[in-house]
N, C-alpha and C positions, 0 to 999 in steps of 0.2 A: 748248861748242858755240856759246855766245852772250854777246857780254861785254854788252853794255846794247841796250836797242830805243829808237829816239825815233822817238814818234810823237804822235797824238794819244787821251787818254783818251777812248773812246770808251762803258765801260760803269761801273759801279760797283759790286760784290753784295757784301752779308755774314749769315755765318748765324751758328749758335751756335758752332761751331766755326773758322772761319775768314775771313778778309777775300780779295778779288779785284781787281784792276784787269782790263779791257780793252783792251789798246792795239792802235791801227790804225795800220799802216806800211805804204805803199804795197798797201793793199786786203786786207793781212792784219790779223786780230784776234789779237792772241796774250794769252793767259790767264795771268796771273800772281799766286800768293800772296803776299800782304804783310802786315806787320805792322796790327796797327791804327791803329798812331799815324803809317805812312806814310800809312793809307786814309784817313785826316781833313785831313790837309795838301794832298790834290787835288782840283780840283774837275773835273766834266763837260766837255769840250772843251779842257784844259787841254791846252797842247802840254809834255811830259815827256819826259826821257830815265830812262829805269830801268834799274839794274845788274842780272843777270840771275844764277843759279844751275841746273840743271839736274840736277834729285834722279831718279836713275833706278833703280825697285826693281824686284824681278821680276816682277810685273803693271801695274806701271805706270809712265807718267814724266810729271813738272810741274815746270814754272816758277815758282819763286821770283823776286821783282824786290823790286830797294830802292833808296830813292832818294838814295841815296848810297853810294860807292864803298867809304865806310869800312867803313861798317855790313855791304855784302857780302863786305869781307874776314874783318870779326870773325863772322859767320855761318856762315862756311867753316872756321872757327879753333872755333868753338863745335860743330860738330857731328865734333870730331876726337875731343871727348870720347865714349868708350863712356857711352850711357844715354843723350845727347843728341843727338834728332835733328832733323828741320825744324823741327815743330811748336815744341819747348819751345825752340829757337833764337830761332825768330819771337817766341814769350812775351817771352823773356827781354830782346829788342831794342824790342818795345813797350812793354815799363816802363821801360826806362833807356836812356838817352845813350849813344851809344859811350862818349865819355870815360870817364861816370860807369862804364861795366858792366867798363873795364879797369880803374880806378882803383880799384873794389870786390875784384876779383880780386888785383890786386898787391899791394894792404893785406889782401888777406886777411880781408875783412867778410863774411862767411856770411849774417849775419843779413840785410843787404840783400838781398844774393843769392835770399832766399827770400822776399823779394815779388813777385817774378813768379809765374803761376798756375804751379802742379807741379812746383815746384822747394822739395824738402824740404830738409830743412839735411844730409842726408849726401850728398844730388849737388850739393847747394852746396860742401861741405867737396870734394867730389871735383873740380868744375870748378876751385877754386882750386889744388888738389894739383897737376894735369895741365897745366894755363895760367899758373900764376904766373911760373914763369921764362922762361916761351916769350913772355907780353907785356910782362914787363920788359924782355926784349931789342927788340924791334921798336914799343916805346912811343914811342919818339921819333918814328913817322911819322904817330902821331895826335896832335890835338890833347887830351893829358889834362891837365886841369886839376880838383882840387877848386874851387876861388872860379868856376866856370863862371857868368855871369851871368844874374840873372832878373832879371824886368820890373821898374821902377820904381812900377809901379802897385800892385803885392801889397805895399804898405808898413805897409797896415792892416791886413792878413790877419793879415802876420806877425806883428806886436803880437797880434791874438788868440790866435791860435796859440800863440805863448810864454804869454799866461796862463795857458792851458787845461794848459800844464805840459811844453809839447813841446819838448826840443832844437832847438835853432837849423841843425844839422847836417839833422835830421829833418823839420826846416819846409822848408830850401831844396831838398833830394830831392824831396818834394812837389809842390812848387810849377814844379819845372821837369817831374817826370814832366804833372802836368796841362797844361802849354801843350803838351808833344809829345801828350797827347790829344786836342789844340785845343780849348782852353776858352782863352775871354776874360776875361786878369784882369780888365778895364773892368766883367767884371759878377760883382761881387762877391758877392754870395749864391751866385751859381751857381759860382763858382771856388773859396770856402770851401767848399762844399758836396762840390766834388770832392775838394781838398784832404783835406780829412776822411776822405774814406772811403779814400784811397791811404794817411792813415796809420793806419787802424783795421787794414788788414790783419794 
């Protein structure tokens, strides 16, 4: 119905359950669900273009928006799978990078798979069953990279991180899910602090 709206963010809301934008486009507000880690990356009046989804059940219909093209295809690619639908779509986009969340699929990593909220390890094991060869094939039109780079500033994190006995693998997951949460590696307490708890899960 709707490939992207550009307008201006005109609201913000989030509850327990879900995050919101408002965009205003020529005197229309239009209401959309988003990840969390899109709803951190915009601020109030910010002029946005967001790629758009349209979930339509039999009492209801809403808009999904992301703010990038990729992320709306692999969304549409994730709720192909039976047992996954917006909600644990949106989950799954808010802990991980596009990259990362094909690259976990195509190698076949479950275990990551299942730090997103409600994602057990048997719809993990089932999203890779269903998706691994459908984004082997069309991997080449994202950018999937393992060496994905993180800030230059987590360089002390990391060092503690590794003491504390964590794979190096499992630090830089961390470390890049917390900047899509928007935390500031610059402040360090508060980005270990994140850190930490993305890998206690």
């Amino acid at each position: 119905m709707f490939d992207y709206i550009k307008g201006k963010l005109a609201a913000k809301n989030q509850n327990q359950k879900a995050c919101y934008f408002t965009v205003e486009t020529y005197g229309i507000g239009y209401l959309l669900e988003v990840s969390q880690s899109d709803f951190c990356k915009k601020n109030l009046e910010d002029e946005i273009k967001i790629y758009t989804v349209l979930i339509h059940k039999e009492d209801s219909m809403n808009l999904c928006g992301f703010l990038s093209k990729d992320a709306r295809d692999i969304f549409n690619i994730l709720t192909s799978v039976s047992g996954v639908g917006s909600k644990m779509a949106l989950c799954l986009l808010n802990e991980f990078d596009v990259s990362d969340l094909i690259y976990f699929v195509i190698n076949e990593n479950s275990k990551e798979l299942t730090r997103a909220k409600g994602v057990g390890s048997k719809l993990a094991q089932k999203i890779i069953l269903e998706l691994k060869d459908k984004l082997i094939n069309i991997s080449a039109d994202f950018k999937v990279s393992k060496n994905t780079e993180i800030p230059s500033e987590t360089e002390d994190i990391q060092k503690i991180l590794l003491s504390l006995g964590y794979e190096e693998e499992e630090i830089t997951n961390a470390i890049k899910q917390a900047c899509n949460h928007g935390k500031n590696p610059l402040q360090n307490e508060e980005f270990l602090r994140a850190t930490l708890q993305i890998l206690s899960v």
